[in-house]
C-alpha positions in Angstrom: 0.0 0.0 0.0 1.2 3.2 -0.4 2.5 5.2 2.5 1.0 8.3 3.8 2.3 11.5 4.1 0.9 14.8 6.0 2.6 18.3 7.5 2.3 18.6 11.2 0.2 21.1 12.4 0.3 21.1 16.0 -2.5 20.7 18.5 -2.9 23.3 21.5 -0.5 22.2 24.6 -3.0 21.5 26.5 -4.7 19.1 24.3 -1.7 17.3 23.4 -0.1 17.0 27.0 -3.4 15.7 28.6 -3.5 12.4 27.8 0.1 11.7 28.0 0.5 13.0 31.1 -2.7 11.2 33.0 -1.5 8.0 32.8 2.5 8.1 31.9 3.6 7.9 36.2 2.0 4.8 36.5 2.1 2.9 33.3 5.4 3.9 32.9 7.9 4.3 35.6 6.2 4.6 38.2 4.5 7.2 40.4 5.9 10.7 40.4 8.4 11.5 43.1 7.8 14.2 45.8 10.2 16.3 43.9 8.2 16.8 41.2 6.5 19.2 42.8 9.4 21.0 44.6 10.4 24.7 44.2 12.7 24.9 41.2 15.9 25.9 42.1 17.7 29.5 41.1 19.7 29.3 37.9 23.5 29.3 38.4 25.5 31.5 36.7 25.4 31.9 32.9 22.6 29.9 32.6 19.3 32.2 31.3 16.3 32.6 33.2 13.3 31.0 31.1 11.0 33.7 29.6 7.9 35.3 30.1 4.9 32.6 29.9 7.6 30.0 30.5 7.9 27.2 33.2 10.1 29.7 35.0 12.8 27.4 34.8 16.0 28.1 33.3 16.8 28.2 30.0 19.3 26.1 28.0 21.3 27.0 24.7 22.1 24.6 21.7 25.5 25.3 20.0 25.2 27.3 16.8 25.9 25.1 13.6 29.7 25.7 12.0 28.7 24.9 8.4 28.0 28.1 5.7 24.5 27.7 5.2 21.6 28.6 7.3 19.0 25.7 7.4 15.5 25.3 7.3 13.4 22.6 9.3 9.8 20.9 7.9 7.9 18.3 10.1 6.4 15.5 8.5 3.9 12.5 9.7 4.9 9.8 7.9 2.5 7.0 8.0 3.0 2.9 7.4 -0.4 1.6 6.5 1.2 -2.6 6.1 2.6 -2.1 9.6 0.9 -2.3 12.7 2.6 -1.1 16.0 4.2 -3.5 18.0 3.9 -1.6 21.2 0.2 -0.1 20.7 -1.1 -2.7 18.3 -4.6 -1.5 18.8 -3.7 2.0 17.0 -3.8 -0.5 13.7 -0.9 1.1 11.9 2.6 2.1 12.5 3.2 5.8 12.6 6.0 7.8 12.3 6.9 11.4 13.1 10.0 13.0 11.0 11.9 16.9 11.0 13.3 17.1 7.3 16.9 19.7 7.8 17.8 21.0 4.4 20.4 24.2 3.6 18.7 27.2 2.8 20.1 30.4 1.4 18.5 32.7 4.4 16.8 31.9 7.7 16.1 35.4 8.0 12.1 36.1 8.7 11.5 32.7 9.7 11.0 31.4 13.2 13.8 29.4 15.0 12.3 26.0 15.5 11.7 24.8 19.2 13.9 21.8 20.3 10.4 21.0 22.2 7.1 22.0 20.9 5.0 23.5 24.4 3.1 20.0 24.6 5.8 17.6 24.1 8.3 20.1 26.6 5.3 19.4 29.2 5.1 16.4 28.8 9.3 15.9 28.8 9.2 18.0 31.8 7.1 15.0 34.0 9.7 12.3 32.1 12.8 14.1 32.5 14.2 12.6 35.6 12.1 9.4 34.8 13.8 8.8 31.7 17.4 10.2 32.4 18.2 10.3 36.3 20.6 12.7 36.4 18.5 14.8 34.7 16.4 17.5 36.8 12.4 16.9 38.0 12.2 20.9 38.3 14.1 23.9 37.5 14.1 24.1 34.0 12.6 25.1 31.1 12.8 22.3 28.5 10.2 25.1 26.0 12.5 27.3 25.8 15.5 26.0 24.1 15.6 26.8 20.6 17.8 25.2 17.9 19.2 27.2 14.9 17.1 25.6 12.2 14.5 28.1 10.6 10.7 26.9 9.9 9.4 27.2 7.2 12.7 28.7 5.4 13.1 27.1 1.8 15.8 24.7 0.9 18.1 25.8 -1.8 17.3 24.2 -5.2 18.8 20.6 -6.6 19.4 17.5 -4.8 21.4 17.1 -2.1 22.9 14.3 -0.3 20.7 12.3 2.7 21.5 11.4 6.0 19.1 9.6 8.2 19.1 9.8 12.5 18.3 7.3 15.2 18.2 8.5 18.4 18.6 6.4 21.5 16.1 4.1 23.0 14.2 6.6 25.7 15.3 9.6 24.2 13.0 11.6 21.1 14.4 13.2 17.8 14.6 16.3 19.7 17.6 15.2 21.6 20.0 14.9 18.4 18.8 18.8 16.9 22.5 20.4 17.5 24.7 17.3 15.3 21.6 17.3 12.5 21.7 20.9 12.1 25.1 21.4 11.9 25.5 18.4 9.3 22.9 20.4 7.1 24.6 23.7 7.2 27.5 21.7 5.9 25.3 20.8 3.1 23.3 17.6 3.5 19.7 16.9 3.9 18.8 15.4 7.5 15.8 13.4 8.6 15.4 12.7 12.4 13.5 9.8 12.7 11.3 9.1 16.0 10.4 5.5 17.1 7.0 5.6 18.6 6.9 3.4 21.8 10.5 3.4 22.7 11.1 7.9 22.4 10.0 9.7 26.2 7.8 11.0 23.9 6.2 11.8 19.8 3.6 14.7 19.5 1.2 13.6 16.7 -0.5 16.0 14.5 -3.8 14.9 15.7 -5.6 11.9 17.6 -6.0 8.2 16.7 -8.1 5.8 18.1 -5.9 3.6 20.5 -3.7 6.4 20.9 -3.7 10.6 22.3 -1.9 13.2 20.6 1.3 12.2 22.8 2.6 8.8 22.7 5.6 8.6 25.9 7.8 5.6 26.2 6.8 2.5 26.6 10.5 1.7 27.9 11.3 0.4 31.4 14.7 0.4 33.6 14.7 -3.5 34.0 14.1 -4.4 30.0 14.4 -7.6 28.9 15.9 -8.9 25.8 12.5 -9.4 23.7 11.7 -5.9 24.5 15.3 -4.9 23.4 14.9 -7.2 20.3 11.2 -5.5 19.0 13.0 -2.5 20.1 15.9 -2.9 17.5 13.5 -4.8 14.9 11.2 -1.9 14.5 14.2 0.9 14.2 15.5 -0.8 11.6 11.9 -0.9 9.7 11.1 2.2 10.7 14.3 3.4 8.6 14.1 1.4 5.9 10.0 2.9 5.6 11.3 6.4 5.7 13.7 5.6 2.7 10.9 4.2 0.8 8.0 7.0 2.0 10.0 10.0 1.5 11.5 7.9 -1.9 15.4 7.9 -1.1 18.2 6.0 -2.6 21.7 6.3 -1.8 21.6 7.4 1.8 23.5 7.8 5.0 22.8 6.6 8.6 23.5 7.3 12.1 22.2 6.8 15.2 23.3 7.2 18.8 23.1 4.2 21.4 19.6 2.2 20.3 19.5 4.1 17.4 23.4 3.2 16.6 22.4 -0.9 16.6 19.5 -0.1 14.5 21.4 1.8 11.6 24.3 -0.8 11.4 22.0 -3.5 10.9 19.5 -1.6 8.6 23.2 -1.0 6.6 23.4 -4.6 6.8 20.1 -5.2 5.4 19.5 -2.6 2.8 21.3 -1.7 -0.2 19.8 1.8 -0.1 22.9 2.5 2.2 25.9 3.3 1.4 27.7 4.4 4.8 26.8 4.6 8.7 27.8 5.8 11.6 26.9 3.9 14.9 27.2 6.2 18.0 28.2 3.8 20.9 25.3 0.9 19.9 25.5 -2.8 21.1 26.0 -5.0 18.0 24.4 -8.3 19.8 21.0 -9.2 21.6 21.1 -9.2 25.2 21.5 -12.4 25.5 25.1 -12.0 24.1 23.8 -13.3 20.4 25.7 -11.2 17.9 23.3 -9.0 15.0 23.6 -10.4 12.0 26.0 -7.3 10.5 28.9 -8.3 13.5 28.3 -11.6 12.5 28.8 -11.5 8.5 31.0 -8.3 8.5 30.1 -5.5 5.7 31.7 -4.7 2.9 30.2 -0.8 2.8 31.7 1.8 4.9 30.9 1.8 8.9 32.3 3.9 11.3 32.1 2.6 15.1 32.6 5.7 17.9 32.3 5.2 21.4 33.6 6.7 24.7 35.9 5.8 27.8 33.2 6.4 30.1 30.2 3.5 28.4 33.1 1.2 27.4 32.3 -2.3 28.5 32.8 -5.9 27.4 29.8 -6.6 25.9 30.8 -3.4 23.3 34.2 -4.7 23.1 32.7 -8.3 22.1 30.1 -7.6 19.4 32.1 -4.1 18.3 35.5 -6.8 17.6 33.6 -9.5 16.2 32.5 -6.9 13.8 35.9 -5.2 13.3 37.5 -9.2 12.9 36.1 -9.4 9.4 38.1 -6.6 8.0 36.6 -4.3 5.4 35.6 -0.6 5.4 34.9 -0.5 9.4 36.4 1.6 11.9 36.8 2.4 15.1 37.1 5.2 17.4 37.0 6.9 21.3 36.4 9.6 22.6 38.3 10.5 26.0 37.3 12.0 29.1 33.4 11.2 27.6 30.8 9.3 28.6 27.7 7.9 27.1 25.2 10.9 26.5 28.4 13.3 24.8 27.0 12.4 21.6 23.7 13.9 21.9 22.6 17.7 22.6 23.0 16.4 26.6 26.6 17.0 25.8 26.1 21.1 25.3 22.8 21.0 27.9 24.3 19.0 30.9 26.9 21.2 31.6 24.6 23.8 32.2 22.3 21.9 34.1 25.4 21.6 36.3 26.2 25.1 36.5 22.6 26.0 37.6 22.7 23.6 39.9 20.4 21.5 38.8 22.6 18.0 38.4 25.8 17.1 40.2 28.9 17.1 38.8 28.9 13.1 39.0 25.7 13.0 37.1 27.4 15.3 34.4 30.1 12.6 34.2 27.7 10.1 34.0 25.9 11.1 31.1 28.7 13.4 29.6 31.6 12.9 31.2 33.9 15.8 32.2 35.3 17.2 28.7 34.2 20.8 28.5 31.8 20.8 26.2 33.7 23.6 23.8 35.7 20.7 22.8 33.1 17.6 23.0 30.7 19.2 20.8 32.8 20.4 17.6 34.6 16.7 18.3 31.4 15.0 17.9 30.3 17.1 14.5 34.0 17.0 13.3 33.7 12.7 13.6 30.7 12.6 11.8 30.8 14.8 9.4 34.1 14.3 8.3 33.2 10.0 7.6 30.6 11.6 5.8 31.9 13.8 3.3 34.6 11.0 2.3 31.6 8.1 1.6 28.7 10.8 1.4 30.2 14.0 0.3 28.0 17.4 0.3 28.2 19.7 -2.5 29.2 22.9 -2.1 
């Protein structure tokens, strides 16, 4: 059947945020903790107070992209009618939610997109902590941040290069704007991809039946390894749907943790890509089983980046099985980093920290303790550069 497509037109906040928010302690994680409803703290130095008709939080800046064009952001609803969803199966269907990043020539009288639309900020707001621990229950203002893409503002003409992005398991598209928007100022188009189910949380354009305007994870501290395997499963058919709905050949992945095993594997399986870049993704099951790409080797390029602070053995395993069969794969570590660097938490963290609104050893947990004036243009420099040697952008 053939997919459907439709723009995203967002429903009020407090529409959207009801229904997620009504049920999402208890289904999900568990009830709410007292601090939920604490005072927020003051915001430390250099870290903005939020804005007028804001939480009253504080407010958190995204690096600006380093590339020479400005970019322009589109939201799409992408939808799989010969799917159904395997962790809301009465919904019928599996639905996707996309942003589209191209170059444009000028962002100027166009609105800087939100990293959080109002709904899905309150709603991130309640799963914050939930979701990532180190992360704050109050104090601050997750609808305020904006990124530097521009909505609405028109690509420049002729085709482009595409690059595809996974994000972790538990984390939304949101959470990888800063690396996306920099790679399209460089040149290429970006889609970030959301996963329904697994993502804290996808704002819909409208309602469903068997499912509210907000979707929140599904995704629990103690999952097992059929969770993890319909996790990893569905990424990789969610990617390979976006290359057939939005009718791409030739195409670049990456993906962060989750979203890392996912695009090695949809390498693996489809043809459609040439290159990916797995951000510090498991290549087995949980069970120790190794995915099918560590266990045949690839002959198509695959870069492999990880961190001292997440290294473990079970990486080691499934990353060396991988590397054993030679080919176009690669390797390498970042220092002084932990799991998290590779995501906007890298550039946010730190100021969490400096408001006072994590610890220092819940910055290292997620981040690790590299300043993030060096993590972040690390991080873009890794990628992009793999990219414009198997990928490359015109200029």
């Amino acid at each position: 059947m053939t997919p459907h497509l439709t723009s995203h037109h967002a429903p009020t906040r407090r529409t959207v945020a009801k229904g997620a928010l009504a049920g999402a302690a208890t289904l999900l994680l568990g009830a709410v903790p007292a601090a939920a409803s604490g005072p927020a703290p003051a915001p430390g130095p250099g870290v903005a107070p939020g804005p007028a008709g804001g939480s009253g939080g504080c407010r958190l800046r995204l690096p600006a992209p380093t590339g020479p064009y400005a970019v322009g952001a589109t939201v799409r609803h992408l939808v799989d009618p010969s799917r159904n969803d395997p962790w809301a199966p009465e919904i019928g269907i599996r639905e996707l939610m996309v942003t589209v990043l191209r170059p444009t020539a000028t962002g100027r009288g166009f609105p800087r997109m939100p990293q959080l639309t109002p709904g899905a900020a309150e709603v991130f707001t309640f799963l914050a902590h939930l979701v990532r621990p180190h992360l704050p229950a109050t104090g601050a203002d997750w609808a305020a941040t904006l990124t530097h893409a521009r909505t609405g503002a028109p690509p420049l003409p002729g085709r482009r290069p595409v690059l595809l992005y996974s994000p972790g398991g538990g984390d939304s598209r949101a959470m990888g704007s800063s690396l996306a928007i920099d790679l399209a100022s460089h040149g290429w188009t970006v889609v970030t991809v959301d996963h329904p189910g697994d993502a804290s949380e996808v704002e819909f354009p409208d309602e469903r039946p068997g499912r509210d305007p907000i979707r929140t994870t599904v995704l629990r501290p103690d999952m097992d390894a059929g969770t993890f395997r319909t996790m990893i499963d569905t990424r990789v058919a969610d990617l390979r749907f976006v290359l057939d709905a939005l009718g791409l050949d030739r195409v670049g992945l990456y993906g962060h943790s989750a979203g890392g095993t996912a695009v090695a594997q949809a390498l693996h399986e489809d043809p459609r890509v040439v290159a990916a870049v797995n951000l510090e993704g498991h290549l087995d099951w949980m069970d120790g089983t190794l995915l099918p790409v560590a266990r045949e080797g690839t002959d198509r390029p695959l870069l492999l980046a990880g961190t001292d602070g997440f290294r473990d053995d079970r990486l080691d395993r499934s990353w060396s099985a991988l590397l054993a069969h030679g080919g176009p794969v690669a390797r390498r570590q970042l220092a002084d980093s932990d799991h998290w660097v590779f995501t906007d938490y890298a550039a946010l963290v730190p100021q969490l920290q400096a408001a006072g609104l994590t610890t220092a050893a819940g910055r290292a947990e997620m981040v690790g303790t590299l300043d993030p004036r060096v993590s972040v243009p690390a991080v873009r420099k890794l990628v992009r550069s793999f990219f414009a040697r198997h990928l490359p952008a015109p200029r």
